[in-house]
C-alpha positions as CSV (number, residue, x, y, z in Angstrom):
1,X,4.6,18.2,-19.1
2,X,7.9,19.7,-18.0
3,X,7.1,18.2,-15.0
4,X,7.7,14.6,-16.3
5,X,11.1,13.1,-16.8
6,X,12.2,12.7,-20.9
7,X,12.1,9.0,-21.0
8,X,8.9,8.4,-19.2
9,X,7.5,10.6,-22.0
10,X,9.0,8.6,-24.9
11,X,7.6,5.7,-22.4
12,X,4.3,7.3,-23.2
13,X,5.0,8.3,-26.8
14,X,5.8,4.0,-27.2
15,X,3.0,3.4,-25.3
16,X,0.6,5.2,-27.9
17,X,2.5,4.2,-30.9
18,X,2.1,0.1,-29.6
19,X,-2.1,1.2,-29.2
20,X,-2.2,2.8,-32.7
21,X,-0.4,-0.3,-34.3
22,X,-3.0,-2.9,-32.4
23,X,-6.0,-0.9,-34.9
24,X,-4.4,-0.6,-37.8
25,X,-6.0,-4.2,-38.9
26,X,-9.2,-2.7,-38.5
27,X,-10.1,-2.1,-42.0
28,X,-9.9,-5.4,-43.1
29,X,-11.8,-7.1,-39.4
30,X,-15.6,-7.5,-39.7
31,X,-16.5,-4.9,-37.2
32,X,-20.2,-4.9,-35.5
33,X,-20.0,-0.8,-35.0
34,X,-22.8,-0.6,-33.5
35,X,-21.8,-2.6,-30.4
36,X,-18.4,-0.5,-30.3
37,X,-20.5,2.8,-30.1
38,X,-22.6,1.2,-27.5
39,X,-19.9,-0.5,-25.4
40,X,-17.6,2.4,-25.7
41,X,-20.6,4.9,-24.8
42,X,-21.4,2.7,-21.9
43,X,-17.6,2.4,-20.5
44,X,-17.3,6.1,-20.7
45,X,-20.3,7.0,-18.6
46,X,-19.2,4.4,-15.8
47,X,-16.2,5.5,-15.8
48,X,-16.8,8.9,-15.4
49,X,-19.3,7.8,-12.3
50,X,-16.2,5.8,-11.1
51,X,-13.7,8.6,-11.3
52,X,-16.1,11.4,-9.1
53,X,-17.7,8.6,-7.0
54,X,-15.5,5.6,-6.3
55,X,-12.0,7.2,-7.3
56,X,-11.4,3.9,-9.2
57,X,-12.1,1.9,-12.8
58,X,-14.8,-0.1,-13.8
59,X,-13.1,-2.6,-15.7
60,X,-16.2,-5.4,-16.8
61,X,-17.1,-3.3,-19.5
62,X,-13.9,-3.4,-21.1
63,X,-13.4,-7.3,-20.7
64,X,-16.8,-7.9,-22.1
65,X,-15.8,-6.4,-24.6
66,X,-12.9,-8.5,-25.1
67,X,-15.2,-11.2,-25.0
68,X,-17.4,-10.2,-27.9
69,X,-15.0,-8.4,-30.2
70,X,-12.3,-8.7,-32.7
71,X,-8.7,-8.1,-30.9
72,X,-8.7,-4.4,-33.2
73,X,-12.1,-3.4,-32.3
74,X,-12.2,-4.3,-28.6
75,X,-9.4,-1.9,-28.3
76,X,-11.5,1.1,-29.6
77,X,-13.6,0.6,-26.5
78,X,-11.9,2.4,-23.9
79,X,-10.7,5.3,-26.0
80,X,-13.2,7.7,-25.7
81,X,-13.7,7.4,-21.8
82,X,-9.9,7.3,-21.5
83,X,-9.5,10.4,-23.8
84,X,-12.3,12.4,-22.0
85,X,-11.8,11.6,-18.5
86,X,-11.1,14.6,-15.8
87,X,-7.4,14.7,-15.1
88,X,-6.6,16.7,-11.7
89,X,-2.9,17.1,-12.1
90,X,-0.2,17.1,-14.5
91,X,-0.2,17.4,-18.7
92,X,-4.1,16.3,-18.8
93,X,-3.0,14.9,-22.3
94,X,-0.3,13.1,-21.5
95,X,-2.1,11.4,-18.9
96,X,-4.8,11.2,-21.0
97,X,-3.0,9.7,-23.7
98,X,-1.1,7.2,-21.2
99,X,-4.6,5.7,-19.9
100,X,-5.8,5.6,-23.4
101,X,-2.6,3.3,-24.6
102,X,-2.6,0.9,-21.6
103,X,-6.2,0.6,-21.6
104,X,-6.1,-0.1,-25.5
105,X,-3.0,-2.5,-25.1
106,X,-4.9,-4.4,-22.2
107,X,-8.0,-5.3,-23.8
108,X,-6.1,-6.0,-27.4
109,X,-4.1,-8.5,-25.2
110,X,-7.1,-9.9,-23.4
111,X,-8.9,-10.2,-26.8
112,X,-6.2,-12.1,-29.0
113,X,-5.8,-14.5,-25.8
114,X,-9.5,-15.2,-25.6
115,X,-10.1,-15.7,-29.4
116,X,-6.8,-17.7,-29.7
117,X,-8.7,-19.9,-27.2
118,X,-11.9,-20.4,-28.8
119,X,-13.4,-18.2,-26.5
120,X,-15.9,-16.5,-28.7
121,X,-17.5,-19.9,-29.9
122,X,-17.7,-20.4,-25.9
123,X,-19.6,-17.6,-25.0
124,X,-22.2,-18.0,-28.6
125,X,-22.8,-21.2,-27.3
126,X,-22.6,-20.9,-23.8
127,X,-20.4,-24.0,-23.2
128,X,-19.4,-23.8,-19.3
129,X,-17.1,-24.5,-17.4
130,X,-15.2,-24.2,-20.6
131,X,-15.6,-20.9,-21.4
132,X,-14.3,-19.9,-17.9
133,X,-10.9,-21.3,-19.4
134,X,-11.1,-18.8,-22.1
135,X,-11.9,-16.1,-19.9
136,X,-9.3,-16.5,-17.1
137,X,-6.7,-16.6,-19.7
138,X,-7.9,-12.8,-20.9
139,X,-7.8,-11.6,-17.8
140,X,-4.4,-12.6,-17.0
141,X,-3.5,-11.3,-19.9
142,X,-5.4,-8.1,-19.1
143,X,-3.6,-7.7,-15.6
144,X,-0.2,-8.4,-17.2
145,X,-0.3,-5.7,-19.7
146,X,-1.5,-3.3,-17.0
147,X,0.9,-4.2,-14.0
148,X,4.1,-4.5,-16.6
149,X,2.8,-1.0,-17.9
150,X,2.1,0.3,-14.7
151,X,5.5,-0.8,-13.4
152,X,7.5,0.2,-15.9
153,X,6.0,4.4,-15.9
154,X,6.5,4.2,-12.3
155,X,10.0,3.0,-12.8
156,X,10.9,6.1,-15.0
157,X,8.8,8.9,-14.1
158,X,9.3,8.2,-10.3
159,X,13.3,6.7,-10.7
160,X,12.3,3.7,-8.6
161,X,14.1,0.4,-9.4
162,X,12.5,-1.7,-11.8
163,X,12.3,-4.7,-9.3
164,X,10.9,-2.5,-6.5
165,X,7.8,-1.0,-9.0
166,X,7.0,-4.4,-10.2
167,X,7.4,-6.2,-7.0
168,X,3.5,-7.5,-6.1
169,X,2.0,-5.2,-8.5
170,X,0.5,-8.2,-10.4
171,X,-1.1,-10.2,-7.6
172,X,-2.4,-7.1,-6.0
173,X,-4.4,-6.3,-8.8
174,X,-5.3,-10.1,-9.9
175,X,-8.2,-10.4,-7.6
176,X,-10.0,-7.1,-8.1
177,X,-9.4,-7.6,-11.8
178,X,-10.8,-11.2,-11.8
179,X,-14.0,-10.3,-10.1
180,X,-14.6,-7.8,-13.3
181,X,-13.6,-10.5,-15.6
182,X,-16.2,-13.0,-14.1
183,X,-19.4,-9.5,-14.6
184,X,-17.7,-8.9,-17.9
185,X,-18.1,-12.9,-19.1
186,X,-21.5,-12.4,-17.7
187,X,-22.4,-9.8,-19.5
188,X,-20.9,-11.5,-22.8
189,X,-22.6,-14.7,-22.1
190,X,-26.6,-12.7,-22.0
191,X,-25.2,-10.5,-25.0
192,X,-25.0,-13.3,-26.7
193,X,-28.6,-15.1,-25.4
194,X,-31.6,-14.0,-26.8
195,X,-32.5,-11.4,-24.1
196,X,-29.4,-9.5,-26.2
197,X,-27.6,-6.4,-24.9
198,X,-30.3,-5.5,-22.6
199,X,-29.9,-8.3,-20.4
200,X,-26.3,-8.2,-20.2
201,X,-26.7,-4.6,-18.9
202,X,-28.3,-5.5,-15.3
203,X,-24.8,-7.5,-14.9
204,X,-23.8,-3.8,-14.0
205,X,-26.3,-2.9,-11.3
206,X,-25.0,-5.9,-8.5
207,X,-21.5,-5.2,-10.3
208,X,-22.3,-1.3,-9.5
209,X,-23.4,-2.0,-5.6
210,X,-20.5,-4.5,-4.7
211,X,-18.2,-1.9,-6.2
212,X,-19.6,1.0,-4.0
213,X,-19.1,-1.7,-0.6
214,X,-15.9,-1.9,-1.8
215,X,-15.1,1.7,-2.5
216,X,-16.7,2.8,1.1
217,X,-14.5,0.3,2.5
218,X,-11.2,2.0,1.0
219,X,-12.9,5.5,1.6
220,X,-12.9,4.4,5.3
221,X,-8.9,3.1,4.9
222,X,-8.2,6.7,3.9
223,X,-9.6,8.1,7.0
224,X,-8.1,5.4,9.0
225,X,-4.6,6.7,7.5
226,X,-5.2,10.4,7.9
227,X,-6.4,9.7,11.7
228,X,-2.7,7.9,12.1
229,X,-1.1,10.7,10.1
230,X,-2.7,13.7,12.2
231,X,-1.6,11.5,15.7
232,X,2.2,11.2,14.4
233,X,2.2,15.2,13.1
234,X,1.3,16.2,16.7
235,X,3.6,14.3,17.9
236,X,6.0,15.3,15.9
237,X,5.3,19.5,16.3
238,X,5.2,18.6,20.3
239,X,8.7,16.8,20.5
240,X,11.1,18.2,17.4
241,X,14.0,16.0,19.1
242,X,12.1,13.0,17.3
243,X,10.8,14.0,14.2
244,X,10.5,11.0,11.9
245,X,10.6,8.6,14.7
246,X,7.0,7.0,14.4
247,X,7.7,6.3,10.8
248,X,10.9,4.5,11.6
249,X,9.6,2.2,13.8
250,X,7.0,1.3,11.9
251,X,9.3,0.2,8.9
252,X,11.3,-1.5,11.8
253,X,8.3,-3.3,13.1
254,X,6.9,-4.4,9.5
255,X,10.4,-5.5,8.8
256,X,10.3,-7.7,11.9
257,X,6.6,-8.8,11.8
258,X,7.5,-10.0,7.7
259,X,10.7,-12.0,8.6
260,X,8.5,-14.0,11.1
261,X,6.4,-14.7,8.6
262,X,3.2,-12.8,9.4
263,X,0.0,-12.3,7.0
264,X,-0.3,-9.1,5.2
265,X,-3.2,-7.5,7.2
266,X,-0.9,-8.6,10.6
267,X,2.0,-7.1,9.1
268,X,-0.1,-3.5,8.4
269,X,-1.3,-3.5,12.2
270,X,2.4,-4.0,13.3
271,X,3.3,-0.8,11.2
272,X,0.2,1.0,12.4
273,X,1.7,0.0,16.1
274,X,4.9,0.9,15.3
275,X,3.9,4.4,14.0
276,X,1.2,5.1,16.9
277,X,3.9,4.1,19.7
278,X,4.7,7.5,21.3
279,X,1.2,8.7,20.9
280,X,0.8,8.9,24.6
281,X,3.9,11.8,24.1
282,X,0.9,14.3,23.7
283,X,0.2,13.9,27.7
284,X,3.6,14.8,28.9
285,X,4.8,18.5,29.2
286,X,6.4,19.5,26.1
287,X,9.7,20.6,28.7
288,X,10.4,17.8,29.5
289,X,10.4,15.9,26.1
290,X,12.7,18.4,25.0
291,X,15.2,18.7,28.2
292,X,18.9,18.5,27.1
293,X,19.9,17.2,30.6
294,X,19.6,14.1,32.5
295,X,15.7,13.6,34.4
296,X,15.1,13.5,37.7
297,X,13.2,10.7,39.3
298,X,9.8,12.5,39.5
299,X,10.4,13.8,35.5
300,X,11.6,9.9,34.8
301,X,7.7,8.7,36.7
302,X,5.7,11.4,34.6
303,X,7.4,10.1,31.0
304,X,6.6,7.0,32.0
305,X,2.9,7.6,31.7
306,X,3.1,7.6,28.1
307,X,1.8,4.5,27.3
308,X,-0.9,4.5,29.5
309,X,-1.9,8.0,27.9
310,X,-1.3,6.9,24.5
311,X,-3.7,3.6,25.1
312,X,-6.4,5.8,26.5
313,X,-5.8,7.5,23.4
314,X,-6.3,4.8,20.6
315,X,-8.4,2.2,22.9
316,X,-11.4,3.7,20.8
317,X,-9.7,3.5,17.7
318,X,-11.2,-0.5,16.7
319,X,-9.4,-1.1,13.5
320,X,-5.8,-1.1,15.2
321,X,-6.7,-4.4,16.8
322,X,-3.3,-5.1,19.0
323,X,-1.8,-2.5,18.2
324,X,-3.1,-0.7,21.4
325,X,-1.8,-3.5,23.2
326,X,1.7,-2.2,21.7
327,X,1.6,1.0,22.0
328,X,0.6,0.5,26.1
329,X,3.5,-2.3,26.9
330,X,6.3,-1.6,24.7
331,X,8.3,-0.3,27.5
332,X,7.9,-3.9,29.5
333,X,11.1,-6.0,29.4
334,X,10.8,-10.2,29.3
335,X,12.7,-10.1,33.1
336,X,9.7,-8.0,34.9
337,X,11.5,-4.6,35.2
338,X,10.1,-2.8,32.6
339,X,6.7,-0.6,33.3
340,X,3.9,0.4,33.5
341,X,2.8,-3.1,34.5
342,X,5.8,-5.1,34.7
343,X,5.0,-8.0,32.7
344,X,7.2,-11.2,32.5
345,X,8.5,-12.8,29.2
346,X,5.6,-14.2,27.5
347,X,2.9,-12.1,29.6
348,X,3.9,-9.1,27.1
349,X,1.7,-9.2,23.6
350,X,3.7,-10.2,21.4
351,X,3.1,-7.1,19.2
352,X,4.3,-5.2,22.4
353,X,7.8,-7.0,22.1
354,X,8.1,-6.3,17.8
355,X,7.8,-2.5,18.8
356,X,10.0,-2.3,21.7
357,X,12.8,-4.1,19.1
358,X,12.0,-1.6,16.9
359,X,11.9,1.0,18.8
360,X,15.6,0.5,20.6
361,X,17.0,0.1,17.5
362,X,15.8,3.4,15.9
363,X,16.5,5.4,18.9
364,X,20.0,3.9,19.6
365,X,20.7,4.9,15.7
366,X,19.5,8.0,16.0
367,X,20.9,11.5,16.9
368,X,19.0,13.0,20.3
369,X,19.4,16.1,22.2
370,X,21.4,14.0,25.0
371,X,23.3,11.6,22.9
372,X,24.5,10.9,19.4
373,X,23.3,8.4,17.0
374,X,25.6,4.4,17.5
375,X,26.3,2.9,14.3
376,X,23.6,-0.1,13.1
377,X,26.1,-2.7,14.1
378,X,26.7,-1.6,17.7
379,X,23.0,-0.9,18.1
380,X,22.3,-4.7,16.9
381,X,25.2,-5.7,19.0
382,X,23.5,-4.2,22.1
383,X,20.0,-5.7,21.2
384,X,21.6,-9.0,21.3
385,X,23.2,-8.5,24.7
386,X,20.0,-7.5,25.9
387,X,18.2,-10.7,24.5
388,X,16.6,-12.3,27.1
389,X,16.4,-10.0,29.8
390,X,15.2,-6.7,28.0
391,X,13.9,-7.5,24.4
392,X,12.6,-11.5,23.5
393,X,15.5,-12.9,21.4
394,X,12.9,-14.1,18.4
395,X,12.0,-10.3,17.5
396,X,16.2,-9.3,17.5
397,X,17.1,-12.3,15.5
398,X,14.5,-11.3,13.1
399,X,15.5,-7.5,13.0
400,X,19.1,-8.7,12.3
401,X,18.2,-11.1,9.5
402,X,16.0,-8.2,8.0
403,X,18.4,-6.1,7.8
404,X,21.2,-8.2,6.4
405,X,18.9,-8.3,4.1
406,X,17.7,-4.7,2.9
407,X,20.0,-2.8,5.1
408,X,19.1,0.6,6.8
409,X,19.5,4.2,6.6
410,X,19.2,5.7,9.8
411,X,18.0,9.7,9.4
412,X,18.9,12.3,12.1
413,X,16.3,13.6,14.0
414,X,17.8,16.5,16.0
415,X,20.0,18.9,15.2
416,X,23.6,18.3,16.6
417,X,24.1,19.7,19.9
418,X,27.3,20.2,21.5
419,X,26.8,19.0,25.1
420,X,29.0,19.7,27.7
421,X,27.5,17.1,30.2
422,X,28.7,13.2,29.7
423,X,26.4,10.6,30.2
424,X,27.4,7.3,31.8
425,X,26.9,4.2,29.8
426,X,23.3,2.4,31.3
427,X,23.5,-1.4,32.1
428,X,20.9,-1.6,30.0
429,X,19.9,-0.9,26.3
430,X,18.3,3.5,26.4
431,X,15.5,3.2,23.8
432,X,14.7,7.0,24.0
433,X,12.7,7.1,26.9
434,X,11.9,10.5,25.7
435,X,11.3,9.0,21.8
């Protein structure tokens, strides 16, 4: 409890009082009890499946019960599952008490929406498409009161701008939420036939299997993330100089890959590429990634094996997709000089030539053992004189406009050290050959 911030708990407290005040017409609402024990009984044991087996929450019980109850007595459903369920971390009861109120404001919301429509004399008598009308309605209703909830305790327990905890909170959760609406009008629909409550309970066993498909495929996600994470930490621990580098140019490169307009899965790979870049780091002697003074020739030709090292690394790795295209040509330039194949212009992937953008930019910005960090408006300055010959014009444009946009905050990634050797500016752009 000490742990959360004041005003998120009077967010709470608000929260609970806004619940309490959505049952206090109960008295006077013909209530059917019996189908609030069951459908509250029923929530609370998947839910407590959900939580220890798919990490998630099963959400068609709750909207059929906004389908077949009174606004008041639909939000008595997920009270006891909310108020029992195993918290991990934190006040339990706070948390508790929070999941209790947004679940109880949701499906008071959904409720009044789907009776103001005429829902209920829908689903009694069946009447599609219409009741689908109905329906969607709730469940927009549903997901509103959930994201704006959601949004708003992330904005003061976590201090992160309203704008930023709201922004695509609602359309990420539409779809998933809409898939439970459509099992919970289903099961509303046979409560209501004459095979009764019985029936509409098999709606949960296809409901149950396309939810555990789902749930193995974020279970494999997770692993996917903590494979990338390990890679980058031992990375990190091998070359100190560059700590924080991988995640850098993976914000770079999903900055870039968004201003040219890529999908959302194309735009995760490009991060994932960004991020996995230096990978092939792990290969080269750990002297030499952390020498203060210029390289020799041979040193410069054993560096320069990274890529290939790094793409024997990931090659296996099949959810990357081209991102082991990028992390094994980043270092090619569009006039043929660059290595380890020395690919012309449009011969390098173009996920090959987001990173190498990317990766200039952070490592011109950046403090190194041989050089200190340029401000982000000579490093953009050099990217554009290097359009054309080193880096493909289309990705610098689109780094510039990106961060005209949301700006950046270049970190330092090695400690400063006073040098007395003076390097020579390069003809060319140095994007941390060591980084």
């Amino acid at each position: 409890m000490e742990a959360t911030p004041a005003r998120a708990r009077a967010y709470v407290v608000c929260a609970v009082a806004g619940a309490l005040w959505c049952l206090l017409p109960l008295p006077t609402v013909h209530t059917p009890w019996w189908a609030v024990a069951l459908l509250a009984a029923l929530y609370a044991g998947c839910e407590q499946v959900a939580r220890r087996r798919f990490a998630g929450t099963f959400y068609p019980v709750l909207l059929a019960a906004a389908f077949l109850l009174p606004p008041p007595a639909a939000a008595l459903v997920p009270l006891p599952g909310a108020l029992f369920s195993h918290v991990e971390q934190g006040s339990p009861w706070l948390r508790r008490g929070w999941r209790a109120a947004q679940l109880a404001l949701g499906v008071w919301a959904a409720a009044r929406v789907h009776w103001a429509l005429g829902g209920r004399n829908a689903v009694v008598a069946s009447d599609f498409p219409y009741a689908l009308v109905p329906a969607l309605a709730a469940v927009l209703a549903f997901c509103l009161v959930l994201t704006a909830l959601d949004g708003g305790i992330l904005a003061l327990a976590e201090r992160v701008p309203l704008r930023r905890a709201w922004r695509g909170l609602f359309l990420r959760s539409l779809a998933p939420i809409g898939v439970h609406g459509l099992a919970g009008l289903m099961m509303a629909v046979l409560w209501r036939s004459p095979y009764g409550p019985v029936a509409a309970l098999l709606v949960l066993l296809p409901m149950g299997v396309s939810w555990w498909v789902f749930a193995q495929y974020h279970q494999e996600r997770a692993a996917h993330q903590a494979t990338i994470r390990a890679l980058v930490q031992a990375v990190d621990i091998k070359d100190g100089y560059t700590r924080g580098h991988s995640e850098r140019v993976g914000q770079a490169s999903m900055m870039i890959a968004r201003e040219l307009g890529m999908d959302d899965s194309r735009v995760e790979v490009l991060r994932f590429a960004g991020i996995l870049h230096d990978v092939g780091k792990l290969g080269v002697p750990t002297r030499l990634l952390r020498k203060d003074g210029p390289l020799t020739p041979e040193e410069r030709r054993v560096i320069e094996l990274h890529p290939e090292y790094g793409h024997e690394m990931v090659r296996g790795i099949g959810f990357l997709g081209e991102a082991r295209a990028a992390v094994l040509h980043h270092h090619e330039r569009l006039d043929g000089s660059g290595y380890p194949y020395g690919l012309l212009g449009s011969q390098i992937p173009e996920s090959a030539r987001v990173v190498a953008v990317a990766d200039a930019f952070d490592a011109m910005t950046s403090t190194r053992s041989y050089r200190r960090a340029r401000p982000v408006s000579v490093a953009l300055e050099e990217l554009s004189r290097c359009a054309g010959t080193q880096f493909d014009p289309l990705m610098v444009r689109a780094l510039v406009r990106a961060l005209g946009r949301c700006g950046w905050h270049p970190a330092v990634t090695a400690d400063e050290v006073q040098s007395s050797i003076v390097f020579p500016p390069s003809p060319t752009v140095s994007t941390g050959m060591r980084g």
